[in-house]
Each structure stands twice: as structure tokens, then as C-alpha cells.
CHARMM-style PDB file with segment names, atoms N, HN, CA, C and O in Angstrom:
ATOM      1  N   UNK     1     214.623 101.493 171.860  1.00  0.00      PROA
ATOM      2  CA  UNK     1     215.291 100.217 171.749  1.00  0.00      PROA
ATOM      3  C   UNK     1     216.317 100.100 172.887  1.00  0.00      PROA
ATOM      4  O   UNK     1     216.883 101.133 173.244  1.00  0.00      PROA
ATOM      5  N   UNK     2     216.578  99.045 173.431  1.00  0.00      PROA
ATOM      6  HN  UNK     2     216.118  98.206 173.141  1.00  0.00      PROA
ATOM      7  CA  UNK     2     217.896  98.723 173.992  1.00  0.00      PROA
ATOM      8  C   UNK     2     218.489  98.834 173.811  1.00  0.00      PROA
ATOM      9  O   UNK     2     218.777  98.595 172.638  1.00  0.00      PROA
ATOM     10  N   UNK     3     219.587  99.398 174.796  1.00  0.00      PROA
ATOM     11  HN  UNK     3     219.353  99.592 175.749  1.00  0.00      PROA
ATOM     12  CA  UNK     3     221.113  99.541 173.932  1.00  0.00      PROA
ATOM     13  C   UNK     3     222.154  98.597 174.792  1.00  0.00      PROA
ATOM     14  O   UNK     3     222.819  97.764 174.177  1.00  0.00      PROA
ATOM     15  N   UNK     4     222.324  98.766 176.572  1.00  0.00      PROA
ATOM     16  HN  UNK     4     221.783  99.443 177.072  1.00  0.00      PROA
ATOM     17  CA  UNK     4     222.435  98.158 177.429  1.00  0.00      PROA
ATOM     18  C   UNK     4     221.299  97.132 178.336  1.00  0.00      PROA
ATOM     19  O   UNK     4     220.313  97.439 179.006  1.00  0.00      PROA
ATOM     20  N   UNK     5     221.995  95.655 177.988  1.00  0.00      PROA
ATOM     21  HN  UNK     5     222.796  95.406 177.444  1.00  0.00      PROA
ATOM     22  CA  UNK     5     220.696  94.467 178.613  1.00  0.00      PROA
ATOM     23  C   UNK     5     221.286  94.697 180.059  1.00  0.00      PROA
ATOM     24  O   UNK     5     220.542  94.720 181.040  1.00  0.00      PROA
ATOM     25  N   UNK     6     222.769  94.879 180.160  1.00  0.00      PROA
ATOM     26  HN  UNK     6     223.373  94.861 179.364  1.00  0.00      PROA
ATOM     27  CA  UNK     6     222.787  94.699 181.428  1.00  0.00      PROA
ATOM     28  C   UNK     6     222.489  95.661 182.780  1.00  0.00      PROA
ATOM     29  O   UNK     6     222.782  95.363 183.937  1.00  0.00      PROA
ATOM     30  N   UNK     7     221.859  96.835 182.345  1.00  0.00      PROA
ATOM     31  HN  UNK     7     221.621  97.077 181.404  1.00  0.00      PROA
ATOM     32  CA  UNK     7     221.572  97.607 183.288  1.00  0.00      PROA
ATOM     33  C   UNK     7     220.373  98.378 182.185  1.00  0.00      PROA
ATOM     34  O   UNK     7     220.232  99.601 182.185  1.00  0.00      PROA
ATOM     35  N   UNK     8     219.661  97.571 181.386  1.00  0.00      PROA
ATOM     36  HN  UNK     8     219.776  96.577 181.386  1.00  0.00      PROA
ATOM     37  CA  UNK     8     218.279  98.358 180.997  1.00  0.00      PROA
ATOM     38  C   UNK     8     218.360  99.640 180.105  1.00  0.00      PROA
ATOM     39  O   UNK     8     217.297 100.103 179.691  1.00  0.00      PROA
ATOM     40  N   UNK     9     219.543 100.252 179.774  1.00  0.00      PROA
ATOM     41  HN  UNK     9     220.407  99.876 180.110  1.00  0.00      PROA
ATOM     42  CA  UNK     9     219.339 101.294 179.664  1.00  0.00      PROA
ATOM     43  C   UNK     9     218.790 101.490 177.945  1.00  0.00      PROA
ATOM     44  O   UNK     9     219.452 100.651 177.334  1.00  0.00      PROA
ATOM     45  N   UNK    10     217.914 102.202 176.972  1.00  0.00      PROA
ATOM     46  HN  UNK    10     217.376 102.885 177.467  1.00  0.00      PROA
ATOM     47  CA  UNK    10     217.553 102.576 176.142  1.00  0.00      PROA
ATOM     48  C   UNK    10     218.367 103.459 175.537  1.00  0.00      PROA
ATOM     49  O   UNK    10     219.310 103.786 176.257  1.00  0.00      PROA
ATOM     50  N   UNK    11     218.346 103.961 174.480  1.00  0.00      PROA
ATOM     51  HN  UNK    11     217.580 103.695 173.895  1.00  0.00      PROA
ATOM     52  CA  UNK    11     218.467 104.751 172.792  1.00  0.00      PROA
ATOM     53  C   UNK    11     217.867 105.947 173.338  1.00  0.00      PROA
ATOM     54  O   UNK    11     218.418 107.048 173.327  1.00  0.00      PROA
ATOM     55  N   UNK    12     216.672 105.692 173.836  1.00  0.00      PROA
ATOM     56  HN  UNK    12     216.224 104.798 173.844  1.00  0.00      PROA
ATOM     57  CA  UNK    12     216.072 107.408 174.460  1.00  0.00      PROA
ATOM     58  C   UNK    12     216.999 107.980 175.841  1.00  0.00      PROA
ATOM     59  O   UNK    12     217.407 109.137 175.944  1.00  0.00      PROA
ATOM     60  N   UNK    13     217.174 107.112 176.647  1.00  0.00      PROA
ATOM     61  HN  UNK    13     216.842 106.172 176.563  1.00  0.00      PROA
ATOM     62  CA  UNK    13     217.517 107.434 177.981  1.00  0.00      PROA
ATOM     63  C   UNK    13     219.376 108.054 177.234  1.00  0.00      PROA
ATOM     64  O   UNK    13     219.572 109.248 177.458  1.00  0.00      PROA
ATOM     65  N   UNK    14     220.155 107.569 176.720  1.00  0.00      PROA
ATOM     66  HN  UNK    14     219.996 106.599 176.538  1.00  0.00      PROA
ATOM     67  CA  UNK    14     221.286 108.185 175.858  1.00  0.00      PROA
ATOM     68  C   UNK    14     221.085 109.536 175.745  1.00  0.00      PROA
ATOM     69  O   UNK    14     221.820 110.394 176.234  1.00  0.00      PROA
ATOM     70  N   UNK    15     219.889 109.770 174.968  1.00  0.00      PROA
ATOM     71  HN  UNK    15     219.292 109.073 174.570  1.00  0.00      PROA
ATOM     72  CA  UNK    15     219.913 111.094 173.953  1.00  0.00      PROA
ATOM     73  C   UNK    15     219.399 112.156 175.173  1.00  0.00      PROA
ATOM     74  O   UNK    15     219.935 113.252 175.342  1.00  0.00      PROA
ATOM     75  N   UNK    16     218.147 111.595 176.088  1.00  0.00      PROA
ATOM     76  HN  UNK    16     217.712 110.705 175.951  1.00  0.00      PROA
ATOM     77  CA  UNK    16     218.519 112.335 176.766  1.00  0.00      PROA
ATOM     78  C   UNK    16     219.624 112.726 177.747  1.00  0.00      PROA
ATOM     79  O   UNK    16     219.833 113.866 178.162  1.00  0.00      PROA
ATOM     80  N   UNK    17     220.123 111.908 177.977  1.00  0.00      PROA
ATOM     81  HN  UNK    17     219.953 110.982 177.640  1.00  0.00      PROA
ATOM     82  CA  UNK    17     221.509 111.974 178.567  1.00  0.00      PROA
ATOM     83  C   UNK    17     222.527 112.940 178.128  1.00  0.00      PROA
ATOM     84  O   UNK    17     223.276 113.471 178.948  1.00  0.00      PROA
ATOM     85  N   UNK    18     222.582 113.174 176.949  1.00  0.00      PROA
ATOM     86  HN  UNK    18     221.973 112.743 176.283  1.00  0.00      PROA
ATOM     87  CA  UNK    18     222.757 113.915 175.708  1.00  0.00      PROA
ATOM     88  C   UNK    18     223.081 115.394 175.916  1.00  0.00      PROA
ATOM     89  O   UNK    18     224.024 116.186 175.900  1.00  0.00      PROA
ATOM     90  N   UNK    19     221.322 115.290 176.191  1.00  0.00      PROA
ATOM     91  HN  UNK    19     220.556 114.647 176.205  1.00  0.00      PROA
ATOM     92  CA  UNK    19     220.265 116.791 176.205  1.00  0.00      PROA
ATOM     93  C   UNK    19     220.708 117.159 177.979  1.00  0.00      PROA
ATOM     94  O   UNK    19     220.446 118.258 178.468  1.00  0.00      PROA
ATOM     95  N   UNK    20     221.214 116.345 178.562  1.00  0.00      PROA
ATOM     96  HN  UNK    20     221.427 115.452 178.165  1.00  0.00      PROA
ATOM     97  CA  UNK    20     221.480 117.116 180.056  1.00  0.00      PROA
ATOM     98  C   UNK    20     222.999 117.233 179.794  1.00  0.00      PROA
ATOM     99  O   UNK    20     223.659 117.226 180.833  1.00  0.00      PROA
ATOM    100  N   UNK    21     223.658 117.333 178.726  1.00  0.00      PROA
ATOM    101  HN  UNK    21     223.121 117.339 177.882  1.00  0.00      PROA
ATOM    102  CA  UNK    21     225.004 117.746 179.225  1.00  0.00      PROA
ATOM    103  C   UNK    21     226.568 116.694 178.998  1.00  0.00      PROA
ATOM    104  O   UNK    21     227.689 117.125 179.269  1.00  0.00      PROA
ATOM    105  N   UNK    22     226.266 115.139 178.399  1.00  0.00      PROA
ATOM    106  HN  UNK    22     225.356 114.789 178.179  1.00  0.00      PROA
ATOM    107  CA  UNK    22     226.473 114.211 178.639  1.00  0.00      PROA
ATOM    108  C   UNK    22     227.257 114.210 176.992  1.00  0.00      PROA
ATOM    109  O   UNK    22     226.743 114.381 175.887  1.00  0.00      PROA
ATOM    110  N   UNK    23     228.663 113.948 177.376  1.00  0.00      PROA
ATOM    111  HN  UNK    23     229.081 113.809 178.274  1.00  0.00      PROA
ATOM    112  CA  UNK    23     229.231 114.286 175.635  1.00  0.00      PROA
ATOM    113  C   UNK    23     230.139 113.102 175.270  1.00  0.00      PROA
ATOM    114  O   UNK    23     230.619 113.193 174.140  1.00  0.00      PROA
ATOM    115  N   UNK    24     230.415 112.219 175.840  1.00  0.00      PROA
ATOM    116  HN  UNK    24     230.024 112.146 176.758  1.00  0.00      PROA
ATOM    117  CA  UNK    24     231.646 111.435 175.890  1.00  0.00      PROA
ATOM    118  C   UNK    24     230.991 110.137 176.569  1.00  0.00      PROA
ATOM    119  O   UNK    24     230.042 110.000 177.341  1.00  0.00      PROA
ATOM    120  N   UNK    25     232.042 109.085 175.858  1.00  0.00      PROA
ATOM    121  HN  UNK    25     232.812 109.196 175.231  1.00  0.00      PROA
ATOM    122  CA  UNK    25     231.257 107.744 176.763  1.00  0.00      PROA
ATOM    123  C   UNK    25     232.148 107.531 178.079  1.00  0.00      PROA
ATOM    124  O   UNK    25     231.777 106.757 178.961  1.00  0.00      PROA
ATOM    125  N   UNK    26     233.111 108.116 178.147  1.00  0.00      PROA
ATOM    126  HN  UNK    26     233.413 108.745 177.431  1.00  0.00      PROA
ATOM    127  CA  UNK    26     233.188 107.779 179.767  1.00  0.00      PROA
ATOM    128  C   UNK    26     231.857 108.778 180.747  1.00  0.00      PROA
ATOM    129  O   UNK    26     231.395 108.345 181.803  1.00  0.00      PROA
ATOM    130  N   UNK    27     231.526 109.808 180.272  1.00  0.00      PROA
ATOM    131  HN  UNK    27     231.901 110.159 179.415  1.00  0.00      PROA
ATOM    132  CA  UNK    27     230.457 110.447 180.797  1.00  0.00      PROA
ATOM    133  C   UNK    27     229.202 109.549 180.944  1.00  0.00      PROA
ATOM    134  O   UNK    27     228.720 109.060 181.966  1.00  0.00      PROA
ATOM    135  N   UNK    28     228.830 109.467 179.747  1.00  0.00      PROA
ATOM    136  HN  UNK    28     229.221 109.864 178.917  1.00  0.00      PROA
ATOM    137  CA  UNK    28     227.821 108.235 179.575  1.00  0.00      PROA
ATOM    138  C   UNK    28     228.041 107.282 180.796  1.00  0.00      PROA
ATOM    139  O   UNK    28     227.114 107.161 181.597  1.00  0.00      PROA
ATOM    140  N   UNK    29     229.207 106.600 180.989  1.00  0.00      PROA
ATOM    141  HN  UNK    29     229.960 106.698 180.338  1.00  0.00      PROA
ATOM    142  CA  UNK    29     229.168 105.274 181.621  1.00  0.00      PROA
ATOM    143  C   UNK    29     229.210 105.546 183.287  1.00  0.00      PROA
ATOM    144  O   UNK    29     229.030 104.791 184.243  1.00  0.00      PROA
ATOM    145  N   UNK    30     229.486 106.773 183.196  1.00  0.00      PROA
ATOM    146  HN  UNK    30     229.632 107.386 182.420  1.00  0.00      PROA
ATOM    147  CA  UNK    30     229.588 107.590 184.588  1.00  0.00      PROA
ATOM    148  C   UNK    30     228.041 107.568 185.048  1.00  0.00      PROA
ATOM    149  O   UNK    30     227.515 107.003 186.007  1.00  0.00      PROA
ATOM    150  N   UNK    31     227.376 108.560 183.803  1.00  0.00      PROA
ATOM    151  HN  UNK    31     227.804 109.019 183.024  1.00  0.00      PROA
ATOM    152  CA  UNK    31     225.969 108.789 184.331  1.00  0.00      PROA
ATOM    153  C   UNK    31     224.990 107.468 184.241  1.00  0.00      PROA
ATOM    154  O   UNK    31     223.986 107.532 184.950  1.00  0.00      PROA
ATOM    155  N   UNK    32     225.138 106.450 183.566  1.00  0.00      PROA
ATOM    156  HN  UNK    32     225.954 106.398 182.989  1.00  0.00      PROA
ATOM    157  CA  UNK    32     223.986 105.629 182.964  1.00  0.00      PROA
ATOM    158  C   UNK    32     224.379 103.930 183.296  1.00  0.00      PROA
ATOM    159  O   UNK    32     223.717 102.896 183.209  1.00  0.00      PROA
ATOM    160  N   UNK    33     225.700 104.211 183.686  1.00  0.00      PROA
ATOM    161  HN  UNK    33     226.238 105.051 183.757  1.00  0.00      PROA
ATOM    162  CA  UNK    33     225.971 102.781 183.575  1.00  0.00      PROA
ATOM    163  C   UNK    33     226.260 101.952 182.062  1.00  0.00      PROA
ATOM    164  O   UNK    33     226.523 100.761 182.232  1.00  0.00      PROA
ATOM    165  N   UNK    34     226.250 102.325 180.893  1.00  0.00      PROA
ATOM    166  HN  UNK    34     226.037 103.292 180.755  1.00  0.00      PROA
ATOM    167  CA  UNK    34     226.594 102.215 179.885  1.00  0.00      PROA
ATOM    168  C   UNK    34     227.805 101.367 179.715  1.00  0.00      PROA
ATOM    169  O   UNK    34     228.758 101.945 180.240  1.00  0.00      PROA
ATOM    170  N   UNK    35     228.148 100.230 179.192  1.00  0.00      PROA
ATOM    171  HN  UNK    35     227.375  99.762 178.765  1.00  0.00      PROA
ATOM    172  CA  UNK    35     229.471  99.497 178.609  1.00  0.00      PROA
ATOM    173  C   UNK    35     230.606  99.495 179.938  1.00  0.00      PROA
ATOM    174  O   UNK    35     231.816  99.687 179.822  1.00  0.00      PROA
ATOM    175  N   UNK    36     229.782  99.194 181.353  1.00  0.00      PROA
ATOM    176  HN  UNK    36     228.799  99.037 181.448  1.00  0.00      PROA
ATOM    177  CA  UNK    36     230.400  98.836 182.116  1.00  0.00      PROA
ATOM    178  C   UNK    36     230.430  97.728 182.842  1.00  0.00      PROA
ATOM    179  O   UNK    36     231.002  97.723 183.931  1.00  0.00      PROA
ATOM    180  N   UNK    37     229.678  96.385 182.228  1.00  0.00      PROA
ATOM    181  HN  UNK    37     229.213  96.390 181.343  1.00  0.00      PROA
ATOM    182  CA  UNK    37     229.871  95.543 182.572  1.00  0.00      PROA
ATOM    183  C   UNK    37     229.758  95.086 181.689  1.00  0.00      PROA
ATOM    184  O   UNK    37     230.096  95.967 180.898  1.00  0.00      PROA
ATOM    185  N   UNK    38     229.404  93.939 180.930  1.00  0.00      PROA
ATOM    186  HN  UNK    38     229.130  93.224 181.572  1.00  0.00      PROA
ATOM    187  CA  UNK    38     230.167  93.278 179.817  1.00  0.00      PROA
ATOM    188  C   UNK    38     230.508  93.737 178.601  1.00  0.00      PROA
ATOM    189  O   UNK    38     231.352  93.075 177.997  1.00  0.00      PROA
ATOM    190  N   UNK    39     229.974  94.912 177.970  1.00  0.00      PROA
ATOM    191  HN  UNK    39     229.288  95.449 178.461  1.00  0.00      PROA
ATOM    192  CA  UNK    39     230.643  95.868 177.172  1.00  0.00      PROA
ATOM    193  C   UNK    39     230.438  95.480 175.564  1.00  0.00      PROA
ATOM    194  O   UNK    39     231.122  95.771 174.583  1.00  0.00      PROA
ATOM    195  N   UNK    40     229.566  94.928 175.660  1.00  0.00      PROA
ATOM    196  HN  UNK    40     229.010  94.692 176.457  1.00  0.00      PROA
ATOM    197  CA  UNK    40     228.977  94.363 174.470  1.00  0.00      PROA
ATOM    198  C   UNK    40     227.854  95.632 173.901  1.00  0.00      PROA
ATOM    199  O   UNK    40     227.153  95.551 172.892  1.00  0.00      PROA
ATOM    200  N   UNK    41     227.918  96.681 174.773  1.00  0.00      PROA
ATOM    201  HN  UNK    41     228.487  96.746 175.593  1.00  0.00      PROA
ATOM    202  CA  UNK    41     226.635  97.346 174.239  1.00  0.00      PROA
ATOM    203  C   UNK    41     227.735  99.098 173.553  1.00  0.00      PROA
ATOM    204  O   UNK    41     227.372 100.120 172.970  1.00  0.00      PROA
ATOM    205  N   UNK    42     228.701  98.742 173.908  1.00  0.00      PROA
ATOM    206  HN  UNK    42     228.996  97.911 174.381  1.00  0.00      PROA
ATOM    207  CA  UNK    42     229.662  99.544 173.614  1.00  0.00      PROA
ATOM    208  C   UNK    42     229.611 100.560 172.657  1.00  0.00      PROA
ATOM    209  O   UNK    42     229.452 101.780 172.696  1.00  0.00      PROA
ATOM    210  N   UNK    43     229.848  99.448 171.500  1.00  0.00      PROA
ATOM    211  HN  UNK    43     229.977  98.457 171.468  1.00  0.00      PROA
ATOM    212  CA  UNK    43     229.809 100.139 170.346  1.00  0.00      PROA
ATOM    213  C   UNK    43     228.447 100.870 169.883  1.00  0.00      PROA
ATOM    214  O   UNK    43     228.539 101.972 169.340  1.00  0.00      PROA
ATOM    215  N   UNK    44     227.301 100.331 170.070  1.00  0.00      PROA
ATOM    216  HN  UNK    44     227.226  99.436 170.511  1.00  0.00      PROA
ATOM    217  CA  UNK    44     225.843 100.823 169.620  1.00  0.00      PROA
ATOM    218  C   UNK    44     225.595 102.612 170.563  1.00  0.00      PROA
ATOM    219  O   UNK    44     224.971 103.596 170.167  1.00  0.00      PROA
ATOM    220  N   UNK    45     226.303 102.424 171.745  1.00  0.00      PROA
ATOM    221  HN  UNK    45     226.810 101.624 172.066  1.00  0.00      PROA
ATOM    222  CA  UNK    45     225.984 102.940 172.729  1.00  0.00      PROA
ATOM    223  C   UNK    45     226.681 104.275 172.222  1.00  0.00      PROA
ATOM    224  O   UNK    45     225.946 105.263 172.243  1.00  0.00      PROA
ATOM    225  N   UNK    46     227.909 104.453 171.796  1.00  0.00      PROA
ATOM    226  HN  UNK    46     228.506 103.650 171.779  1.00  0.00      PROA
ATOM    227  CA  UNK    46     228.793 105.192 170.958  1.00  0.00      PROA
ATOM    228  C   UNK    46     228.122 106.122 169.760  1.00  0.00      PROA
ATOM    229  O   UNK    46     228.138 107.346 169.630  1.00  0.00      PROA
ATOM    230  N   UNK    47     227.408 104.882 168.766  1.00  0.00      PROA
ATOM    231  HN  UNK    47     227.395 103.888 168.872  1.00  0.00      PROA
ATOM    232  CA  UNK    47     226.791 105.313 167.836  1.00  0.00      PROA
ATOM    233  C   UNK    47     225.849 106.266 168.179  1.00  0.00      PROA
ATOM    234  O   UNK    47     225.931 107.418 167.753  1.00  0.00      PROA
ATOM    235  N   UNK    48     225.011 105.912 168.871  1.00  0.00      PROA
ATOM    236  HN  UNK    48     224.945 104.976 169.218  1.00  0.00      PROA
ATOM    237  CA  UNK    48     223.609 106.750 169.404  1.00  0.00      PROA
ATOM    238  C   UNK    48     224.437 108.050 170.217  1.00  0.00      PROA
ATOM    239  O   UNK    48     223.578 108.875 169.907  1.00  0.00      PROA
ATOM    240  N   UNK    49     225.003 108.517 170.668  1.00  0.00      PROA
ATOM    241  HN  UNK    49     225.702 107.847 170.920  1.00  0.00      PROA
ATOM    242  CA  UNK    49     226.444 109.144 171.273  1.00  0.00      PROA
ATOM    243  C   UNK    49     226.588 110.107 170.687  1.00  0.00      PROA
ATOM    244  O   UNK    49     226.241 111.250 170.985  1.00  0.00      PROA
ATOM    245  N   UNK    50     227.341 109.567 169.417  1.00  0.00      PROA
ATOM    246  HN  UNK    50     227.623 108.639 169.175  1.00  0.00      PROA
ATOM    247  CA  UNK    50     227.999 110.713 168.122  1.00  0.00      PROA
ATOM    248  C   UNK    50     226.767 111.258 167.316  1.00  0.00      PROA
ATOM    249  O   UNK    50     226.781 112.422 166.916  1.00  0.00      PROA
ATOM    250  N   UNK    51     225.458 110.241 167.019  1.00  0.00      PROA
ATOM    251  HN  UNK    51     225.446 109.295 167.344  1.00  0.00      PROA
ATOM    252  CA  UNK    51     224.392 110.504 166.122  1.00  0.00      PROA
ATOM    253  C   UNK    51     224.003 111.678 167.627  1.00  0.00      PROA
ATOM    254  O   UNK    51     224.418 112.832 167.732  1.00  0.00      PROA
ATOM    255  N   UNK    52     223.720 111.443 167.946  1.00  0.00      PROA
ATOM    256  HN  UNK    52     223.383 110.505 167.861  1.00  0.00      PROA
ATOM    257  CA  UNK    52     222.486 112.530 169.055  1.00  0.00      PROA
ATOM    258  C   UNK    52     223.427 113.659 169.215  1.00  0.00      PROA
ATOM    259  O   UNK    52     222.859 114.745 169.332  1.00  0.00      PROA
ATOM    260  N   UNK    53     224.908 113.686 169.255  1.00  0.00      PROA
ATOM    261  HN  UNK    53     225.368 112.804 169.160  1.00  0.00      PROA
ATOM    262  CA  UNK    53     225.583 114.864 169.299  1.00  0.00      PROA
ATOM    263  C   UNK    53     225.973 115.725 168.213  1.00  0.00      PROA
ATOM    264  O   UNK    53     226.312 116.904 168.319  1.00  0.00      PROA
ATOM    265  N   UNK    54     225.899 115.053 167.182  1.00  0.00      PROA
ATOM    266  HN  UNK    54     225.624 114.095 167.096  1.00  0.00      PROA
ATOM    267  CA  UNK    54     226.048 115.315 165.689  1.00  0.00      PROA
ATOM    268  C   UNK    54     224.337 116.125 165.365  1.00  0.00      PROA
ATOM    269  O   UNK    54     224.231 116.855 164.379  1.00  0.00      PROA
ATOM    270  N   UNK    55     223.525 115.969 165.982  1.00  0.00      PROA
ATOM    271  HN  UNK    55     223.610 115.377 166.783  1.00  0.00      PROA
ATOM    272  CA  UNK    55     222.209 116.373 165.770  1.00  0.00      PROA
ATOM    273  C   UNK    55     222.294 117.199 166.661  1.00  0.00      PROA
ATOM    274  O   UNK    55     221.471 118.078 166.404  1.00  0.00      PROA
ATOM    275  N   UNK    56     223.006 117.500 167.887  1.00  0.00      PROA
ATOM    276  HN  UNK    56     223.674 116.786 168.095  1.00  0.00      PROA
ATOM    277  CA  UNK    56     222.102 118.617 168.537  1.00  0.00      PROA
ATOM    278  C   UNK    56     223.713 120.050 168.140  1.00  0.00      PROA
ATOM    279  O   UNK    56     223.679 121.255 168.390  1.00  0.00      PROA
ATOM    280  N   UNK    57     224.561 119.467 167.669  1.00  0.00      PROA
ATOM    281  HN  UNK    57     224.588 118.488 167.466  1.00  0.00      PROA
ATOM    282  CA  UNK    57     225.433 120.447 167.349  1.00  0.00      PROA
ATOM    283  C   UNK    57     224.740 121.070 166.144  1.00  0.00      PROA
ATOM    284  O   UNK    57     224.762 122.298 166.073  1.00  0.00      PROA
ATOM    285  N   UNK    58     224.073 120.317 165.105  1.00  0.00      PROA
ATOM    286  HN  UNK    58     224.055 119.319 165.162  1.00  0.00      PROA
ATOM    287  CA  UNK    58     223.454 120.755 164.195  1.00  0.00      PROA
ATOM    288  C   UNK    58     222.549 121.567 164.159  1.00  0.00      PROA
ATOM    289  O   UNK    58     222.390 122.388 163.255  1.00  0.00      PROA
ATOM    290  N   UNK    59     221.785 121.423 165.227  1.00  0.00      PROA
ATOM    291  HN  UNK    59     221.914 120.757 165.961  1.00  0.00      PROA
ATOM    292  CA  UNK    59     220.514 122.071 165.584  1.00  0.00      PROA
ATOM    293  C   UNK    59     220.733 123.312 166.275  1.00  0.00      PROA
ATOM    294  O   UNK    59     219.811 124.094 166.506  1.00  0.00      PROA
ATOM    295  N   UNK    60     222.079 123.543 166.655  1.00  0.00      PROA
ATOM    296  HN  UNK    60     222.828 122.908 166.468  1.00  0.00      PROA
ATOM    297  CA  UNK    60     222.630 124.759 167.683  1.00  0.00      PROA
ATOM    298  C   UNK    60     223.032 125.601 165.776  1.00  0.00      PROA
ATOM    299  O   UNK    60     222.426 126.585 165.351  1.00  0.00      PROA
ATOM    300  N   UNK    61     223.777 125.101 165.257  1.00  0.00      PROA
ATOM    301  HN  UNK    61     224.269 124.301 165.603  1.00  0.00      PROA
ATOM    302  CA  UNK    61     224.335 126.254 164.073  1.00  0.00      PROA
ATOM    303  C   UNK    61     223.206 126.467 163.300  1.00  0.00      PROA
ATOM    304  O   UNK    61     223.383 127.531 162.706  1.00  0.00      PROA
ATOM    305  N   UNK    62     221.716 125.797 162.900  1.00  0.00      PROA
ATOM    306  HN  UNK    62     221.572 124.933 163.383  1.00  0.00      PROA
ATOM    307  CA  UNK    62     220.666 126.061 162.429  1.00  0.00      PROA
ATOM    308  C   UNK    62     220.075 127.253 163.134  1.00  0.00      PROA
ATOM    309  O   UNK    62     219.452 127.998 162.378  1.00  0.00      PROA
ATOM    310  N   UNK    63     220.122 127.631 164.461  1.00  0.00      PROA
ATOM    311  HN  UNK    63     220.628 127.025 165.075  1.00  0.00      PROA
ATOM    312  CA  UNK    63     219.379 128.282 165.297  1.00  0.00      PROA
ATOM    313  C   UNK    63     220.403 129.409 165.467  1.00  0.00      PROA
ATOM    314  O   UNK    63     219.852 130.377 165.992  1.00  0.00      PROA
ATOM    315  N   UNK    64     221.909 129.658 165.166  1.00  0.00      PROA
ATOM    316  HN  UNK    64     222.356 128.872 164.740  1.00  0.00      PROA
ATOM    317  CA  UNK    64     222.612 130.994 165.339  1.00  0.00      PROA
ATOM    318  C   UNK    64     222.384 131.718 164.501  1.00  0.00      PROA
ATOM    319  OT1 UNK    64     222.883 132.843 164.504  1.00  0.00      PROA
TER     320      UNK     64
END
């Protein structure tokens, strides 16, 4: 799904974003362009953010 119209960016392209290292939305907006121009995608962009980091922290204490 879309998350950013104004630079295209997807829900997948996030998570992987994620998966390379990417923890914070100023990181995000660094790497992806994310909620830097009209900023309407902000909040969703956040969500998918904390959910994909909340899952891969999870997936790290499942696997110690």
C-alpha cells in the first residue's frame, strides 16, 4: 500500500528500510523521503515504523 503519494513510497519499501538498519523517522525521511513534503503521510508512516520495529525486536528475543 501507499504510504507517501508524494514521493511513491510503499508499506514494503518502510519495512524494508527497517530490515537495512532504519529505526527512527527522521532516519526514514533521511533515507526514503518520507513526511517531507506535505506530511500528511506522517503519521501512517510512523505506524508501519513502530509495527515493523516492534516485530523485528520480537523476532530477535524469539531467536536468543
Amino acid at each position: 500500500m501507499y504510504v507517501c503519494m508524494c514521493h511513491g513510497i510503499t508499506d514494503h519499501q518502510i519495512r524494508e528500510a527497517v530490515c537495512d538498519g532504519v529505526a527512527s523517522m527522521p532516519e526514514l525521511r533521511a533515507e526514503l523521503g518520507v513526511a517531507s513534503s506535505c506530511g500528511r503521510c506522517a503519521q501512517y508512516a510512523k505506524e508501519v515504523l513502530d509495527e515493523t520495529l516492534s516485530g523485528s525486536q520480537s523476532t530477535q528475543l524469539s531467536a536468543a
